[in-house]
Every structure is written in C-alpha cells, then in structure tokens.
C-alpha positions in Angstrom: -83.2 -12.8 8.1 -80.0 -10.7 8.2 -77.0 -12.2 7.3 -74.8 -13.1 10.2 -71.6 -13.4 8.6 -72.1 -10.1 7.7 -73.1 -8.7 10.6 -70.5 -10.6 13.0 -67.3 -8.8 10.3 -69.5 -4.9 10.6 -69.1 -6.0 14.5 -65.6 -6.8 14.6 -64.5 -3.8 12.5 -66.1 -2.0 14.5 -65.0 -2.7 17.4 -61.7 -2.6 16.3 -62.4 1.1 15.6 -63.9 2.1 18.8 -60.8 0.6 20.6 -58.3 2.8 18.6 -60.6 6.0 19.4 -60.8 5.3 22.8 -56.8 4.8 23.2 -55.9 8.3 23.1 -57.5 8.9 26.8 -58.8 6.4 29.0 -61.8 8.4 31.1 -62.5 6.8 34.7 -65.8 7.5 36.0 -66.9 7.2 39.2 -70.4 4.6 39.2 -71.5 2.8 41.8 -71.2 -1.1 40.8 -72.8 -4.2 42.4 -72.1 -7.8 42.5 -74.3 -9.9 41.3 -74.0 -13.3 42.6 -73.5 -16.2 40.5 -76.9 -18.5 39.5 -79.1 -19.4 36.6 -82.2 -18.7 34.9 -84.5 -20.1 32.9 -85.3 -18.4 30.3 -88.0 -17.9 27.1 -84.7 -17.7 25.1 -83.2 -21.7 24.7 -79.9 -20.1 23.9 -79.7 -22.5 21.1 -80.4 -25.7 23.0 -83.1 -26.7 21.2 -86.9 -26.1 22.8 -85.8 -27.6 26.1 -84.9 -24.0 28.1 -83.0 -25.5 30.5 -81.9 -23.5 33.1 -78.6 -20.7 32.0 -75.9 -20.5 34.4 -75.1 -16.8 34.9 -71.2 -16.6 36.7 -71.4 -13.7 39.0 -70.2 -10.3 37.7 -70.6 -6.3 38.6 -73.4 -4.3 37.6 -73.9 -0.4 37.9 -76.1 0.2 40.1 -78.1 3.2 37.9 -78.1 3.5 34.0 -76.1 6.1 32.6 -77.5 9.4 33.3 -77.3 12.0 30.9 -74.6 14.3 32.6 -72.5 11.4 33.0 -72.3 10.9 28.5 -72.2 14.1 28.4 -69.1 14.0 30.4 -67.6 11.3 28.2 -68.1 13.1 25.3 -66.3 15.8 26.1 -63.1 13.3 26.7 -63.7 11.8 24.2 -64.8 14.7 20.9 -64.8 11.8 18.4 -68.2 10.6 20.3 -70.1 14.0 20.0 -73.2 14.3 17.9 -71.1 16.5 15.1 -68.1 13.9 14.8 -69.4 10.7 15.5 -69.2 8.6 12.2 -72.3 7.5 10.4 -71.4 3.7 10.8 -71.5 4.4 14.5 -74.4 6.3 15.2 -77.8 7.3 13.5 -79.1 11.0 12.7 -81.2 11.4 16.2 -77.7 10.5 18.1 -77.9 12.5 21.2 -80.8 14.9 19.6 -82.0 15.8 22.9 -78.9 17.1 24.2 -78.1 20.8 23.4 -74.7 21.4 22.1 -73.9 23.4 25.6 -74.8 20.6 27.5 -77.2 18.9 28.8 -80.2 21.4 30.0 -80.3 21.4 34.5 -84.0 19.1 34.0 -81.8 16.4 31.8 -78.7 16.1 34.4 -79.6 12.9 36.2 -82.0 11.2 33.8 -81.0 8.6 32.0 -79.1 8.8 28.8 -80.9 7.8 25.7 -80.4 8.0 21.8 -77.7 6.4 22.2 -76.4 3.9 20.0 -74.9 0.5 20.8 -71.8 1.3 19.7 -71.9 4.3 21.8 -72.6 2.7 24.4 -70.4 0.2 24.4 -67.5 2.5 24.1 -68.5 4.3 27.5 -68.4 1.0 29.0 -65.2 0.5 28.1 -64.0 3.8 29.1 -65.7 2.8 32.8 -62.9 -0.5 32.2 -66.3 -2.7 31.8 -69.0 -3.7 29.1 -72.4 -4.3 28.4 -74.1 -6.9 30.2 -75.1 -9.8 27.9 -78.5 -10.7 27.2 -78.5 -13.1 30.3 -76.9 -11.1 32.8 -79.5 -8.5 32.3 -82.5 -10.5 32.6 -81.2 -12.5 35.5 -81.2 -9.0 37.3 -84.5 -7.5 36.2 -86.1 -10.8 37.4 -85.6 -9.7 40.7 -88.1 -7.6 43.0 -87.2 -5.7 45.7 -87.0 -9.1 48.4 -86.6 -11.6 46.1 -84.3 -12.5 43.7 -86.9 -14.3 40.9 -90.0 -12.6 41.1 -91.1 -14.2 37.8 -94.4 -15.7 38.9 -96.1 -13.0 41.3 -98.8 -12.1 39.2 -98.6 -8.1 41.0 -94.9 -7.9 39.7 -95.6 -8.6 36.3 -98.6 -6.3 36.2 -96.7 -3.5 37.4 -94.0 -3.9 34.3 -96.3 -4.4 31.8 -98.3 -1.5 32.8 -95.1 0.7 32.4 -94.6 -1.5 29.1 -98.3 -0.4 27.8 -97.8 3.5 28.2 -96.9 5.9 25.1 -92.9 6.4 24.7 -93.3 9.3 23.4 -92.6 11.0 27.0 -89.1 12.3 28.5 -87.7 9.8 31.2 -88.0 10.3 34.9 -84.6 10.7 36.9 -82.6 7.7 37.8 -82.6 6.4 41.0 -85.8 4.5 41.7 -86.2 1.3 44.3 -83.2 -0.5 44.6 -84.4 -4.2 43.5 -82.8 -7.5 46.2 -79.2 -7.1 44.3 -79.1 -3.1 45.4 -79.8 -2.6 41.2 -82.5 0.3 40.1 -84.4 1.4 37.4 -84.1 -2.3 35.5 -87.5 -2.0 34.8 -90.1 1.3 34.5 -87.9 3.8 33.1 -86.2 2.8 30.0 -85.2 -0.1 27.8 -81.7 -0.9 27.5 -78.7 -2.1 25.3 -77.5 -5.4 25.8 -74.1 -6.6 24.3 -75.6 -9.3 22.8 -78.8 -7.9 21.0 -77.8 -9.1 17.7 -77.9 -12.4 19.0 -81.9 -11.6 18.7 -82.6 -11.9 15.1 -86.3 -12.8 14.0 -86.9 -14.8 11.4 -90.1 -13.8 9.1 -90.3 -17.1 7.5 -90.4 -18.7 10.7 -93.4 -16.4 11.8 -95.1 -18.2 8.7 -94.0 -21.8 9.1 -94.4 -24.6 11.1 -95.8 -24.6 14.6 -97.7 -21.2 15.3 -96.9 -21.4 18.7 -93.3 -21.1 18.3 -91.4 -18.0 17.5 -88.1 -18.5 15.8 -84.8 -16.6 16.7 -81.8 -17.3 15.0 -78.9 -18.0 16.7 -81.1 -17.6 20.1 -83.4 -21.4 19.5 -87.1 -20.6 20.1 -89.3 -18.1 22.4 -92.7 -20.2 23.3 -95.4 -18.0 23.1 -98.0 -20.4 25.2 -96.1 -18.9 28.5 -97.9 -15.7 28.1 -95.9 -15.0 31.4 -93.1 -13.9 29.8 -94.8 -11.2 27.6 -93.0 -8.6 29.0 -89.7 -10.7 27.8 -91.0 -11.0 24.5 -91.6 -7.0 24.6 -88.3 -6.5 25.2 -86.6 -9.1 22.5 -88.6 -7.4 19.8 -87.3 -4.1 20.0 -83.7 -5.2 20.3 -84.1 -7.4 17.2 -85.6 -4.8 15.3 -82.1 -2.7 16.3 -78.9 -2.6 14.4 -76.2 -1.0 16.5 -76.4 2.4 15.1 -80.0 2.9 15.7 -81.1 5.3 18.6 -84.2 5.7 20.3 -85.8 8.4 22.6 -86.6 5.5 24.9 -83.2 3.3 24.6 -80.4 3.8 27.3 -77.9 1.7 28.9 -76.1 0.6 31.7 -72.8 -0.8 31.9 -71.4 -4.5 33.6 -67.7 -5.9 34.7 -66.1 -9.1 34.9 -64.7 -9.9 38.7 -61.0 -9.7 38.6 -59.3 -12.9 37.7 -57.8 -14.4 40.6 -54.0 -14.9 40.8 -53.0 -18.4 40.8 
C-alpha cells in the first residue's frame, strides 16, 4: 500500500506548482458544459462508511459535454509552453506525455479525437485554465450510469453488455472522434471511447494484503472502504477502479483522456 501522507504532500506541492505556471496567462476555452442535476448513487465504492454503501449524495455541478479533444490540448499548450512534451517537468508527466502528437501539431486525423497520454496533472491544469476541475470519482460515475432515456441504467442487462463489450477489446487501437450519443444529461462519450482521469483517483489505493486476507469476497481500498465482488454487476466499475489505482498522476496512457467539471456559482446572499 502506498503511503498517503506521502502522497497527499507530492499532491499539494504540486498543485501549488501548477497554480504558479498557470498564473502567467489564464487561457479561456470555449466547451460546451452541462448541468448535472443534483442526486445520489449507490455505489460499489462505501466511501469509507464501512460495508453498508449507502446511497452518495452528488450536489449538482457542470460537466463538459465531450472529453478534451486533441486540438483543444494542443491549443493549451501552446498558451501555456511550460505544458509541452519538451518542457513539462518529470514530476509532472511521464516519457509517453503527448507521444502521439507531432511537434507541429496534432496531424488533420487527430483534430477532434480525444486527448490522451495525458497525465493527471496535466489534466488538471487544463481544467483550471477552462476556470473548472476534474470531476471527482462520484460525479463521474453518477453520469456514466446514465443511458440515453434514463438517468440509472445500472440494471438493464443490454446496457451493461454493451460497455463491457467496449471494455473487453484490445487498447492497443487509436480512439474514434468525440462526439458519440448524447446520454439523458446531454453528456457523450462517458463510456466506449476512452477511460478517464478523475480528481480523486488516488483516493483508489489497493491494498495487496487485503487481496490475501480475510473475506475473499471483499476487496479492500484504502481510504475508499470495500468494493463487494459478489455484485458481478458492477464489473465494469471494478474495471475502471483498477486502472486508476494502478496510476500515479504522472503516468499516461494511449487509452487515458479526460474531461473537465465546474462548481455552480455560489449564490449571493
């Protein structure tokens, strides 16, 4: 298990950094956000409650309608040189950062497909050059439950199929364009074309010893509670909470993208 404490100072320092690098130009970009309504879901997470996995409230918040296509970093990188393959730090961002982008720009075939080797921190820092964020864990999952009529698709059997089936091919292939079927909140591409960043991910630790311990059926996260692997339901959940526990926020991969999130304004009193 990785040490928190640890983890949570690289985090804060780092974000500390980003902040400073992105105060010399503040780069607005035009993306189409949605609002999610407020609600809850339950989730295979417990979110530290203990094995109960009561329902999470989710308070309603903006969410891009697309993930960030390639043009669109590309774009941000050029405001912003400290982010481009050849100055980006190595505490910030892996060797295969932005690999598949040619120096020049992004190739006409790679305009409007999603961005990916990418790193969290990357990421992040786009997000709040947009004036938002990543969404957290919850937020993200509350959306990509939806179907295209219905806001918690979670138990048609057809739905799950079709994700898992997107899950089960090779990722060794290029991503499609954005701009698939908008799902009931107006939001596309949440599932079928990449995986993406959450804020949170570090929040999804695995514990090996827990793997080995105690009740087989349960599969310890620290700082998350426990995942129950007798819903086989949620396999495509699990799916996703193993790759982003296997991440630290420099890693990249050819299949890892994100899209960004905003709080609603704060009302004046």
């Amino acid at each position: 298990m990785r040490d928190l404490s640890k983890t949570g100072n690289k985090m804060i320092l780092a974000n500390l950094l980003i902040a400073i690098m992105l105060f010399a130009g503040g780069t607005s970009h035009a993306a189409d956000y949605r609002m999610i309504p407020a609600g809850s879901i339950d989730s295979v997470l417990s979110a530290g409650r203990g094995l109960d996995n009561l329902p999470v409230k989710i308070n309603a918040f903006y969410l891009r309608t697309l993930p960030v296509t390639t043009a669109e970093f590309f774009a941000f990188t050029k405001a912003h040189p400290e982010w481009r393959k050849n100055n980006i730090p190595s505490i910030f961002a892996d060797e295969s950062y932005l690999s598949q982008i040619p120096d020049t720009g992004p190739e006409v075939s790679q305009t409007d497909t999603p961005v990916t080797q990418v790193s969290w921190f990357a990421a992040q820092a786009y997000c709040e050059s947009e004036g938002g964020r990543l969404p957290s864990w919850y937020e993200w999952e509350y959306v990509a439950a939806a179907d295209e009529t219905h806001a918690d698709a979670r138990k048609d059997p057809k739905w799950r199929a079709k994700i898992l089936s997107w899950y089960s091919q090779p990722g060794n292939a290029s991503p499609a364009k954005v701009g698939g079927i908008a799902n009931y909140y107006g939001v596309r591409d949440m599932h079928g074309l990449i995986w993406e960043w959450v804020d949170d991910f570090n929040a999804l630790l695995v514990s090996a010893d827990s793997r080995n311990q105690g009740d087989p059926d349960q599969l310890q996260y620290c700082g998350a509670g426990a995942i129950s692997l007798q819903d086989r339901d949620n396999f495509a959940v699990l799916m996703r909470v193993a790759l982003l526990s296997a991440m630290n926020g420099a890693n990249t991969t050819r299949q890892l993208g994100f899209r960004c999130a905003k709080n609603l304004p704060q009302e004046k009193p």
